[in-house]
C-alpha positions in Angstrom: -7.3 -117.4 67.5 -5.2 -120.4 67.5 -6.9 -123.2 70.1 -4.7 -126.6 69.8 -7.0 -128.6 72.7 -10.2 -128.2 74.8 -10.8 -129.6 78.1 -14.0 -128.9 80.4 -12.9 -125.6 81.9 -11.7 -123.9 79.3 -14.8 -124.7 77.1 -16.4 -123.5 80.5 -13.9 -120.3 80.8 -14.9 -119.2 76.9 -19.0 -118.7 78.5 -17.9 -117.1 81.2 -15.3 -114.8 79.7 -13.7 -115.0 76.3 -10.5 -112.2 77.8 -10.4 -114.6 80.8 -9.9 -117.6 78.3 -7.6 -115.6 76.0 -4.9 -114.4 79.1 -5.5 -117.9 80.7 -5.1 -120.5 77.4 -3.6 -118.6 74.7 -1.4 -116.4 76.6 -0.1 -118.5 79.7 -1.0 -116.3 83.0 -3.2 -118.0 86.0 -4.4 -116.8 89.0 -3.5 -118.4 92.4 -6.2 -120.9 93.2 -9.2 -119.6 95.9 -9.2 -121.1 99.3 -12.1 -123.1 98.7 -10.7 -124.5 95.5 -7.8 -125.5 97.5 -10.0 -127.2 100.3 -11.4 -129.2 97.2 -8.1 -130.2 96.3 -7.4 -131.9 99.8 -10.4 -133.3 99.3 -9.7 -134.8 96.2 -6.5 -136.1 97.0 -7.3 -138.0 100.1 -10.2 -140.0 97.3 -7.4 -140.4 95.1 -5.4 -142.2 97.7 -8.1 -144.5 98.9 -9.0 -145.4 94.9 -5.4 -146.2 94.4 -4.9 -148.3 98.0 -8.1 -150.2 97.1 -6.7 -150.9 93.4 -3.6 -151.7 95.1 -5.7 -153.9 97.4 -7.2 -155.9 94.1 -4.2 -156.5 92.6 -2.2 -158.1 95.8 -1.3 -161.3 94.7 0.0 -164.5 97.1 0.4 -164.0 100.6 1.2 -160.3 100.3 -0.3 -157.2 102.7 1.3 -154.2 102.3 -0.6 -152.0 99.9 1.5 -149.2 98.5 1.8 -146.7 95.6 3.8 -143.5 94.9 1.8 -140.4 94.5 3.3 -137.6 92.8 2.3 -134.8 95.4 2.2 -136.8 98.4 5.2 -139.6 98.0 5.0 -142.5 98.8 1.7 -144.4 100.5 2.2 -147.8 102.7 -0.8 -149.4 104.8 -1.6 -153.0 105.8 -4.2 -154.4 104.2 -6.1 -155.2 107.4 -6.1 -151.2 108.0 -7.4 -150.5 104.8 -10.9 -149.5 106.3 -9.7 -148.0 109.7 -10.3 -144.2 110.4 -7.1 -143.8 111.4 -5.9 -144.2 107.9 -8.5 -141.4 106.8 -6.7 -139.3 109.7 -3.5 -139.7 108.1 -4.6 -139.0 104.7 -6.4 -136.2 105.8 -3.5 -135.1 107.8 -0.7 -135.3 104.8 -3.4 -133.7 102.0 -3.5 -131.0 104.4 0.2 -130.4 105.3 0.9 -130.8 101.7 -0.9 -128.4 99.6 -1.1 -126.2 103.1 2.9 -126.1 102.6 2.3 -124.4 98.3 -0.8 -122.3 99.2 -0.3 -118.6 99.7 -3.5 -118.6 102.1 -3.3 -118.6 105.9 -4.8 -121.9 107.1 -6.6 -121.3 110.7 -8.4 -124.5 112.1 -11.6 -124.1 110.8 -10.1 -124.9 106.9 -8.7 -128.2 108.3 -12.3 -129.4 110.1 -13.7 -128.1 106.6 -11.3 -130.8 104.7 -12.7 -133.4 107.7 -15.9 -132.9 107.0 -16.0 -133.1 103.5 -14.2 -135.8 103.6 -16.8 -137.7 105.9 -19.5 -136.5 104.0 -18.1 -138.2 100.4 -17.4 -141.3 102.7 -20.6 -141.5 104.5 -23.2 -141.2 101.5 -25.7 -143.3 101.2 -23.7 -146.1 103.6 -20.3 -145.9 102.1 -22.0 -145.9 98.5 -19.1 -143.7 97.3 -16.1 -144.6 99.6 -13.9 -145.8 97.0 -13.0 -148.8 98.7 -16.3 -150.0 98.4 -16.0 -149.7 94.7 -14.2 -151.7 92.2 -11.6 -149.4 90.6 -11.0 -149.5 87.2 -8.3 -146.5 86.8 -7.7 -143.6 89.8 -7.2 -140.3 88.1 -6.5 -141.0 84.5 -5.7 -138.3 82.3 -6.6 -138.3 78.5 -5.3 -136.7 75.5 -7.3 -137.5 72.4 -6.8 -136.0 68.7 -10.6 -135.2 67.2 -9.9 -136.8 63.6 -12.3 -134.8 61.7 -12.0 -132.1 58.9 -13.4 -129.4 61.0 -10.9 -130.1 64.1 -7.7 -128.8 61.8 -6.3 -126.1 63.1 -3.4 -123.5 61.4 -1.4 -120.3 62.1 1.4 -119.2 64.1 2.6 -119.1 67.5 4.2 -116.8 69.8 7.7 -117.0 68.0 5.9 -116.5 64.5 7.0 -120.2 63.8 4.0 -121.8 61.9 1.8 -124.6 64.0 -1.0 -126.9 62.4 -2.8 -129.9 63.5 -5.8 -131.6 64.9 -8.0 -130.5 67.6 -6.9 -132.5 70.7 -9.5 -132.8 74.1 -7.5 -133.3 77.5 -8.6 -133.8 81.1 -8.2 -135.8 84.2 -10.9 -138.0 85.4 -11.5 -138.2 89.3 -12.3 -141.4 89.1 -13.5 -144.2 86.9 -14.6 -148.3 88.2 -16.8 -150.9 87.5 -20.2 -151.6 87.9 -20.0 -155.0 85.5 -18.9 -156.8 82.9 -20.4 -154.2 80.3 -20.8 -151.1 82.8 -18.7 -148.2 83.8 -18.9 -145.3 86.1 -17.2 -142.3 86.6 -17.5 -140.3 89.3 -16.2 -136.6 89.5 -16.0 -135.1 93.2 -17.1 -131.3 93.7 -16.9 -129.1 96.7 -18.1 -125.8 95.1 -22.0 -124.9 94.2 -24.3 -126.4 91.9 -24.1 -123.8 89.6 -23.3 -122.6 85.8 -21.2 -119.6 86.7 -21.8 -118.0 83.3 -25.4 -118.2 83.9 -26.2 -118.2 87.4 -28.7 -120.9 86.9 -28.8 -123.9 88.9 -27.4 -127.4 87.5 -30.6 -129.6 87.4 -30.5 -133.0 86.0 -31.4 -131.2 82.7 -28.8 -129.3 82.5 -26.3 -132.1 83.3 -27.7 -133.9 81.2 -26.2 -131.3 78.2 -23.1 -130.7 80.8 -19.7 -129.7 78.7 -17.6 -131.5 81.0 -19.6 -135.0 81.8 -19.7 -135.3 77.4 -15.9 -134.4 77.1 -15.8 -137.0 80.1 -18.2 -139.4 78.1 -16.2 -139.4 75.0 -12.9 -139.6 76.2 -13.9 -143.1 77.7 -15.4 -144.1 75.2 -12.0 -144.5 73.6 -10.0 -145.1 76.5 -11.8 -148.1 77.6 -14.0 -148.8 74.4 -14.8 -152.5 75.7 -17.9 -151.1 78.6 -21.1 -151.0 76.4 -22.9 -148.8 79.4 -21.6 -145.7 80.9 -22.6 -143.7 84.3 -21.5 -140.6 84.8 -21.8 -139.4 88.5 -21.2 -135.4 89.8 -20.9 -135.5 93.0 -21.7 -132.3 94.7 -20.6 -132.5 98.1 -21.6 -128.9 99.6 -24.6 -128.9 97.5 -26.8 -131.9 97.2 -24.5 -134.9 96.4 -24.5 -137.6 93.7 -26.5 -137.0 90.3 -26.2 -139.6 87.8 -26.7 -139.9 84.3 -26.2 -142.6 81.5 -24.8 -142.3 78.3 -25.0 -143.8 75.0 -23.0 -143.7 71.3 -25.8 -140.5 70.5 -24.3 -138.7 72.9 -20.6 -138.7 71.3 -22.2 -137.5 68.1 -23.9 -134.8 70.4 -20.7 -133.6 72.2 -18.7 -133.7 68.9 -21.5 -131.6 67.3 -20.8 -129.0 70.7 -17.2 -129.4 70.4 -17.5 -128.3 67.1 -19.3 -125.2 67.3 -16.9 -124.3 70.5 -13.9 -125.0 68.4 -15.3 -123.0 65.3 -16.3 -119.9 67.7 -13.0 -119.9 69.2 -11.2 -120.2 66.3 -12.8 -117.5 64.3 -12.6 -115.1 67.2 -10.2 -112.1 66.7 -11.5 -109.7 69.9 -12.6 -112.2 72.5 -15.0 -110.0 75.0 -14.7 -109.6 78.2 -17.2 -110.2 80.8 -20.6 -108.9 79.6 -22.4 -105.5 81.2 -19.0 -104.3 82.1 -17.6 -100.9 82.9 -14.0 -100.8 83.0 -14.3 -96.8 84.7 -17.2 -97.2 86.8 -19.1 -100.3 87.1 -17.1 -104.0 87.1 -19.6 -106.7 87.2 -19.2 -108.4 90.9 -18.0 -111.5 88.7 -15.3 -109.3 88.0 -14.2 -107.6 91.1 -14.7 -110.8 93.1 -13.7 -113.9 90.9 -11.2 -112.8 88.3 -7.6 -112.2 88.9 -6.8 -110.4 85.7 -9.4 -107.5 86.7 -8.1 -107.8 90.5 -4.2 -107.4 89.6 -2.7 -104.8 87.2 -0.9 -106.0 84.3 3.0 -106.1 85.2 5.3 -102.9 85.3 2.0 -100.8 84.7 -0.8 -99.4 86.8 -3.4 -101.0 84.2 -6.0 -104.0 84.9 -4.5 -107.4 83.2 -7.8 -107.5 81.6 -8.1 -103.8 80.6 -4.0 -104.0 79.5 -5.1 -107.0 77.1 -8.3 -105.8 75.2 -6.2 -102.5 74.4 -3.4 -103.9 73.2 -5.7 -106.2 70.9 -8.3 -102.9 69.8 -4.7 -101.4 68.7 -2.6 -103.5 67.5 -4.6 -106.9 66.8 -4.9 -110.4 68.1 -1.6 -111.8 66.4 0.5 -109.0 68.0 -1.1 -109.6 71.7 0.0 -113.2 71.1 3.8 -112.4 70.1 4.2 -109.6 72.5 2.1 -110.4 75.5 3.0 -114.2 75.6 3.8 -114.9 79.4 8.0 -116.3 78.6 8.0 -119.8 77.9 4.2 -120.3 77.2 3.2 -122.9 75.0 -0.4 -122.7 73.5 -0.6 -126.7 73.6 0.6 -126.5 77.2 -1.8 -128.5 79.7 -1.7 -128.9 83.4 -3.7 -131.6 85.3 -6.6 -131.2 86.2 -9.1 -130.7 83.9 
Protein backbone atom coordinates (compact mmCIF):
# COMPACT_ATOMS: atom_id res chain seq x y z
CA UNK A 1 0.00 0.00 0.00
CA UNK A 2 1.46 3.22 -0.92
CA UNK A 3 1.46 5.63 2.47
CA UNK A 4 3.41 9.07 1.52
CA UNK A 5 2.73 10.82 5.27
CA UNK A 6 1.46 9.91 8.81
CA UNK A 7 -0.11 12.24 11.11
CA UNK A 8 -1.76 11.26 14.58
CA UNK A 9 -5.11 10.07 13.28
CA UNK A 10 -4.37 8.13 10.72
CA UNK A 11 -1.63 6.24 12.66
CA UNK A 12 -4.67 6.17 15.16
CA UNK A 13 -7.32 5.15 12.20
CA UNK A 14 -4.87 2.02 11.07
CA UNK A 15 -5.70 0.40 15.09
CA UNK A 16 -8.85 1.07 14.83
CA UNK A 17 -9.62 -0.09 11.33
CA UNK A 18 -7.14 -0.70 8.52
CA UNK A 19 -10.59 -0.56 5.63
CA UNK A 20 -11.47 2.69 7.47
CA UNK A 21 -7.78 3.93 6.94
CA UNK A 22 -7.60 2.54 3.41
CA UNK A 23 -11.14 4.41 2.02
CA UNK A 24 -10.18 7.47 4.24
CA UNK A 25 -6.11 8.00 3.21
CA UNK A 26 -5.42 6.06 0.25
CA UNK A 27 -8.64 6.37 -1.43
CA UNK A 28 -9.98 10.01 -0.60
CA UNK A 29 -13.69 9.56 0.87
CA UNK A 30 -14.61 11.15 4.50
CA UNK A 31 -17.45 11.11 6.45
CA UNK A 32 -19.30 14.30 7.60
CA UNK A 33 -17.94 15.20 10.99
CA UNK A 34 -20.25 14.04 14.34
CA UNK A 35 -21.98 16.79 16.29
CA UNK A 36 -19.81 16.57 19.07
CA UNK A 37 -16.75 16.75 16.90
CA UNK A 38 -18.12 19.87 15.60
CA UNK A 39 -18.87 21.31 19.07
CA UNK A 40 -15.05 20.68 19.58
CA UNK A 41 -14.32 22.58 16.63
CA UNK A 42 -16.11 25.84 18.03
CA UNK A 43 -14.30 25.16 20.89
CA UNK A 44 -11.10 25.16 19.38
CA UNK A 45 -11.48 27.97 17.36
CA UNK A 46 -12.59 30.44 19.89
CA UNK A 47 -8.72 29.18 21.80
CA UNK A 48 -7.24 29.84 18.57
CA UNK A 49 -8.47 33.35 18.51
CA UNK A 50 -7.56 34.27 22.01
CA UNK A 51 -3.76 32.64 21.27
CA UNK A 52 -3.52 34.76 18.25
CA UNK A 53 -5.06 38.29 19.95
CA UNK A 54 -2.69 37.71 22.94
CA UNK A 55 0.40 37.12 20.37
CA UNK A 56 -1.02 40.04 18.60
CA UNK A 57 -1.09 41.66 22.06
CA UNK A 58 2.91 40.86 22.56
CA UNK A 59 3.98 42.10 19.51
CA UNK A 60 2.10 45.68 19.64
CA UNK A 61 4.81 48.03 19.30
CA UNK A 62 4.62 52.09 20.19
CA UNK A 63 1.56 53.59 21.11
CA UNK A 64 -0.58 51.16 19.24
CA UNK A 65 -4.08 49.22 20.67
CA UNK A 66 -5.90 47.66 18.25
CA UNK A 67 -5.10 43.98 18.16
CA UNK A 68 -6.08 42.27 14.99
CA UNK A 69 -5.37 39.22 12.71
CA UNK A 70 -7.14 37.45 9.78
CA UNK A 71 -8.40 34.10 10.47
CA UNK A 72 -9.06 31.90 7.61
CA UNK A 73 -12.60 30.66 8.75
CA UNK A 74 -13.64 33.42 10.66
CA UNK A 75 -12.19 36.73 8.82
CA UNK A 76 -10.94 39.18 10.14
CA UNK A 77 -10.60 39.78 14.29
CA UNK A 78 -10.24 43.52 15.76
CA UNK A 79 -10.45 44.27 19.67
CA UNK A 80 -8.83 47.02 21.82
CA UNK A 81 -6.31 46.06 23.79
CA UNK A 82 -7.94 47.15 26.98
CA UNK A 83 -10.88 44.54 26.14
CA UNK A 84 -8.57 41.83 25.66
CA UNK A 85 -9.73 40.16 29.00
CA UNK A 86 -13.50 41.20 29.01
CA UNK A 87 -16.29 38.49 28.66
CA UNK A 88 -17.77 40.20 26.23
CA UNK A 89 -15.06 39.37 23.84
CA UNK A 90 -15.50 35.59 24.79
CA UNK A 91 -19.32 36.28 23.90
CA UNK A 92 -18.41 37.33 20.55
CA UNK A 93 -16.00 34.70 19.80
CA UNK A 94 -18.23 32.31 21.05
CA UNK A 95 -20.97 33.84 19.07
CA UNK A 96 -19.06 33.96 15.46
CA UNK A 97 -17.38 30.09 16.07
CA UNK A 98 -20.86 29.25 16.46
CA UNK A 99 -22.53 31.01 13.41
CA UNK A 100 -19.62 29.99 11.41
CA UNK A 101 -19.24 26.30 11.41
CA UNK A 102 -23.22 26.22 12.43
CA UNK A 103 -23.60 27.88 8.77
CA UNK A 104 -21.19 24.37 6.91
CA UNK A 105 -22.56 21.70 9.37
CA UNK A 106 -25.34 19.40 8.05
CA UNK A 107 -26.64 19.07 11.84
CA UNK A 108 -29.65 20.92 13.21
CA UNK A 109 -28.26 23.20 16.06
CA UNK A 110 -31.12 23.53 18.92
CA UNK A 111 -29.92 25.66 21.94
CA UNK A 112 -28.64 23.27 24.07
CA UNK A 113 -25.42 22.74 21.32
CA UNK A 114 -24.68 26.52 21.72
CA UNK A 115 -24.75 26.46 25.88
CA UNK A 116 -22.58 23.17 25.29
CA UNK A 117 -19.86 25.49 23.21
CA UNK A 118 -20.38 28.08 26.45
CA UNK A 119 -19.52 25.83 28.67
CA UNK A 120 -16.69 24.31 27.41
CA UNK A 121 -15.50 27.20 26.66
CA UNK A 122 -15.64 28.41 30.38
CA UNK A 123 -14.43 25.34 31.61
CA UNK A 124 -10.82 25.58 29.31
CA UNK A 125 -10.82 29.25 30.64
CA UNK A 126 -11.56 28.65 34.17
CA UNK A 127 -8.95 25.80 35.01
CA UNK A 128 -7.04 26.02 37.71
CA UNK A 129 -7.51 30.11 37.78
CA UNK A 130 -7.10 30.95 34.19
CA UNK A 131 -3.96 28.40 34.13
CA UNK A 132 -4.87 27.63 30.53
CA UNK A 133 -6.67 30.87 29.19
CA UNK A 134 -4.29 31.58 26.55
CA UNK A 135 -3.99 35.00 27.39
CA UNK A 136 -2.37 34.16 30.44
CA UNK A 137 0.23 32.30 28.49
CA UNK A 138 3.10 33.50 26.51
CA UNK A 139 2.43 32.28 22.88
CA UNK A 140 5.01 31.04 21.02
CA UNK A 141 3.04 29.96 17.63
CA UNK A 142 -1.15 29.52 17.54
CA UNK A 143 -1.88 26.59 15.39
CA UNK A 144 1.17 25.73 13.52
CA UNK A 145 1.04 23.11 11.02
CA UNK A 146 4.20 20.87 10.23
CA UNK A 147 5.29 18.89 7.34
CA UNK A 148 8.53 17.09 7.99
CA UNK A 149 10.38 14.48 5.62
CA UNK A 150 11.70 11.35 8.00
CA UNK A 151 15.37 11.14 6.28
CA UNK A 152 15.97 7.59 7.01
CA UNK A 153 16.49 4.43 4.68
CA UNK A 154 13.46 2.80 5.99
CA UNK A 155 11.01 5.97 5.39
CA UNK A 156 11.48 5.43 1.32
CA UNK A 157 8.52 4.75 -0.17
CA UNK A 158 7.80 3.49 -4.11
CA UNK A 159 4.92 2.47 -6.45
CA UNK A 160 2.25 3.93 -8.39
CA UNK A 161 -0.68 6.03 -7.92
CA UNK A 162 -4.06 6.21 -9.00
CA UNK A 163 -3.21 7.21 -12.70
CA UNK A 164 -0.45 4.28 -12.79
CA UNK A 165 2.07 7.24 -12.97
CA UNK A 166 5.11 6.01 -10.72
CA UNK A 167 5.53 8.05 -7.16
CA UNK A 168 8.69 7.59 -4.71
CA UNK A 169 9.95 9.51 -1.84
CA UNK A 170 10.45 9.92 1.77
CA UNK A 171 8.08 9.32 4.54
CA UNK A 172 6.66 12.74 5.51
CA UNK A 173 4.68 13.36 9.28
CA UNK A 174 1.99 16.28 9.07
CA UNK A 175 -0.24 17.77 11.70
CA UNK A 176 -1.48 20.93 13.27
CA UNK A 177 -0.61 21.82 16.79
CA UNK A 178 -3.41 23.47 18.97
CA UNK A 179 -1.20 25.39 20.54
CA UNK A 180 2.50 25.86 21.41
CA UNK A 181 4.12 28.89 24.15
CA UNK A 182 6.68 29.41 26.45
CA UNK A 183 7.39 28.47 29.81
CA UNK A 184 11.26 29.96 29.61
CA UNK A 185 14.23 30.61 28.05
CA UNK A 186 14.80 26.72 27.45
CA UNK A 187 11.10 25.45 27.98
CA UNK A 188 8.17 24.78 25.71
CA UNK A 189 4.68 23.66 26.11
CA UNK A 190 2.16 22.55 23.91
CA UNK A 191 -1.07 22.19 24.71
CA UNK A 192 -3.72 20.14 22.58
CA UNK A 193 -7.51 20.88 23.57
CA UNK A 194 -10.06 17.85 23.65
CA UNK A 195 -13.72 17.69 24.08
CA UNK A 196 -14.31 13.86 23.47
CA UNK A 197 -13.50 10.93 26.14
CA UNK A 198 -10.42 9.85 27.63
CA UNK A 199 -10.22 6.98 25.67
CA UNK A 200 -8.16 4.67 23.06
CA UNK A 201 -11.08 3.92 20.69
CA UNK A 202 -9.27 0.81 19.37
CA UNK A 203 -9.00 -0.47 22.74
CA UNK A 204 -11.57 0.79 24.87
CA UNK A 205 -9.12 1.26 27.55
CA UNK A 206 -8.84 4.41 29.46
CA UNK A 207 -5.82 7.01 28.67
CA UNK A 208 -3.83 7.02 32.02
CA UNK A 209 -0.71 8.87 32.33
CA UNK A 210 0.87 5.57 31.12
CA UNK A 211 -0.62 5.36 28.31
CA UNK A 212 0.07 9.03 27.30
CA UNK A 213 3.04 8.60 28.14
CA UNK A 214 3.52 6.10 24.82
CA UNK A 215 0.63 8.36 23.05
CA UNK A 216 1.02 8.32 19.06
CA UNK A 217 -0.06 11.71 18.71
CA UNK A 218 1.83 13.69 21.82
CA UNK A 219 5.44 11.85 20.11
CA UNK A 220 4.46 12.81 16.48
CA UNK A 221 3.71 16.20 18.38
CA UNK A 222 7.15 15.84 20.33
CA UNK A 223 9.19 15.38 17.28
CA UNK A 224 7.80 17.71 15.09
CA UNK A 225 8.96 20.46 17.54
CA UNK A 226 11.78 19.27 18.08
CA UNK A 227 12.65 20.47 14.54
CA UNK A 228 10.42 23.30 14.32
CA UNK A 229 11.68 25.13 17.18
CA UNK A 230 14.96 23.04 17.94
CA UNK A 231 16.41 26.02 20.23
CA UNK A 232 13.89 24.83 23.74
CA UNK A 233 16.04 22.18 25.50
CA UNK A 234 12.73 21.13 27.64
CA UNK A 235 9.43 20.16 26.28
CA UNK A 236 5.75 19.81 27.99
CA UNK A 237 3.31 18.29 26.36
CA UNK A 238 -0.22 19.01 27.82
CA UNK A 239 -3.80 16.97 26.68
CA UNK A 240 -6.26 18.73 27.82
CA UNK A 241 -9.37 16.77 28.27
CA UNK A 242 -12.16 19.05 28.84
CA UNK A 243 -15.26 16.62 29.26
CA UNK A 244 -13.12 14.15 30.92
CA UNK A 245 -10.69 15.13 33.59
CA UNK A 246 -8.61 18.13 32.14
CA UNK A 247 -4.96 18.84 31.81
CA UNK A 248 -2.32 15.79 31.92
CA UNK A 249 1.13 16.74 31.35
CA UNK A 250 4.18 15.00 30.36
CA UNK A 251 7.90 15.94 29.61
CA UNK A 252 9.86 14.87 26.89
CA UNK A 253 13.46 14.31 26.13
CA UNK A 254 15.82 13.51 22.81
CA UNK A 255 15.04 9.38 23.89
CA UNK A 256 11.79 9.97 23.18
CA UNK A 257 12.39 11.02 19.32
CA UNK A 258 14.43 7.85 18.95
CA UNK A 259 11.30 6.04 20.61
CA UNK A 260 8.63 7.60 18.26
CA UNK A 261 10.87 7.11 15.14
CA UNK A 262 11.31 3.44 16.24
CA UNK A 263 7.00 3.48 16.35
CA UNK A 264 6.81 5.42 13.24
CA UNK A 265 8.72 2.90 11.78
CA UNK A 266 7.02 -0.24 12.54
CA UNK A 267 3.63 1.77 11.54
CA UNK A 268 5.12 2.82 8.28
CA UNK A 269 6.56 -0.84 7.61
CA UNK A 270 2.96 -2.53 8.54
CA UNK A 271 1.25 -0.15 6.37
CA UNK A 272 3.38 -0.42 3.71
CA UNK A 273 3.47 -4.15 3.36
CA UNK A 274 -0.27 -4.42 3.77
CA UNK A 275 -2.11 -5.74 0.61
CA UNK A 276 -5.82 -6.61 2.34
CA UNK A 277 -6.11 -4.06 5.17
CA UNK A 278 -8.91 -5.67 7.64
CA UNK A 279 -11.70 -4.33 8.65
CA UNK A 280 -12.94 -3.92 12.03
CA UNK A 281 -12.22 -6.97 14.05
CA UNK A 282 -15.23 -9.65 15.34
CA UNK A 283 -17.22 -8.42 12.37
CA UNK A 284 -20.17 -9.94 10.46
CA UNK A 285 -20.94 -8.14 7.47
CA UNK A 286 -24.67 -10.47 7.29
CA UNK A 287 -25.56 -10.61 10.75
CA UNK A 288 -23.56 -9.08 13.40
CA UNK A 289 -21.65 -5.42 12.82
CA UNK A 290 -19.62 -4.53 15.76
CA UNK A 291 -21.52 -1.44 17.53
CA UNK A 292 -18.09 0.44 16.41
CA UNK A 293 -19.40 -0.21 13.15
CA UNK A 294 -23.00 0.53 13.08
CA UNK A 295 -22.53 3.59 15.32
CA UNK A 296 -19.10 5.33 14.38
CA UNK A 297 -18.23 4.53 10.86
CA UNK A 298 -19.65 6.12 7.81
CA UNK A 299 -18.37 3.69 5.22
CA UNK A 300 -20.56 0.74 7.04
CA UNK A 301 -23.50 3.34 7.62
CA UNK A 302 -23.72 4.54 3.77
CA UNK A 303 -23.67 2.21 0.77
CA UNK A 304 -21.06 2.62 -1.67
CA UNK A 305 -22.34 5.03 -4.65
CA UNK A 306 -24.75 3.85 -7.47
CA UNK A 307 -24.96 0.40 -5.49
CA UNK A 308 -27.02 -0.98 -2.64
CA UNK A 309 -23.56 -2.32 -1.05
CA UNK A 310 -21.87 -1.02 2.34
CA UNK A 311 -18.69 1.39 1.30
CA UNK A 312 -16.79 -0.90 3.56
CA UNK A 313 -18.25 -4.24 2.25
CA UNK A 314 -18.05 -2.62 -1.68
CA UNK A 315 -14.15 -2.09 -0.81
CA UNK A 316 -12.86 -5.37 0.75
CA UNK A 317 -14.60 -7.23 -2.40
CA UNK A 318 -13.28 -5.39 -4.85
CA UNK A 319 -9.69 -5.86 -3.24
CA UNK A 320 -10.42 -10.10 -2.41
CA UNK A 321 -11.11 -10.03 -6.40
CA UNK A 322 -9.32 -7.98 -8.11
CA UNK A 323 -6.28 -6.74 -5.70
CA UNK A 324 -5.12 -3.68 -3.81
CA UNK A 325 -3.55 -1.88 -6.93
CA UNK A 326 -6.86 -2.22 -8.93
CA UNK A 327 -9.06 -0.78 -5.82
CA UNK A 328 -6.60 2.08 -5.97
CA UNK A 329 -6.94 2.94 -9.86
CA UNK A 330 -10.60 2.19 -10.04
CA UNK A 331 -12.13 3.16 -6.71
CA UNK A 332 -10.03 6.40 -6.27
CA UNK A 333 -12.59 9.15 -5.18
CA UNK A 334 -11.93 11.82 -8.67
CA UNK A 335 -9.18 14.12 -7.99
CA UNK A 336 -7.75 12.30 -4.87
CA UNK A 337 -4.26 12.70 -4.17
CA UNK A 338 -2.62 10.01 -1.76
CA UNK A 339 -0.19 12.96 -0.41
CA UNK A 340 -3.27 15.09 0.02
CA UNK A 341 -3.55 16.54 3.76
CA UNK A 342 -6.28 18.64 5.35
CA UNK A 343 -5.73 20.52 8.71
CA UNK A 344 -6.14 19.29 11.37
CA UNK A 345 -4.23 16.64 12.45
Amino acid sequence: MLVEYIRSSSYSQWDFCQMQYFITYVLGYNGPSGQKAEVGTMVHKVMECLANLKKAEQDLTGRKTKLSFTDDAVGLVEVHKKDLRSDKLIESLIEISYQHYKKTSIHKWPPRFRKDVVELTYKILSWSEGAFDPRNRNILYPEPHFDITIDEPWAAFEGKDQDGKPVKGQLGIKGTIDLVTTVNDNTIEVIDWKTGQRKNWATGAEKDLAALRNDPQLLLYYYAISHMFPKYEHAIMTIFFVRDGGPFSLCFDTSDRDRFLDMLKKRFLEIKKSINPQALKFRDHATKPNWKCSRLCHFYKNNWPGTETRMCNYVEDHIKKEGIDSAVKNLTKDGFSVGYYEAPG
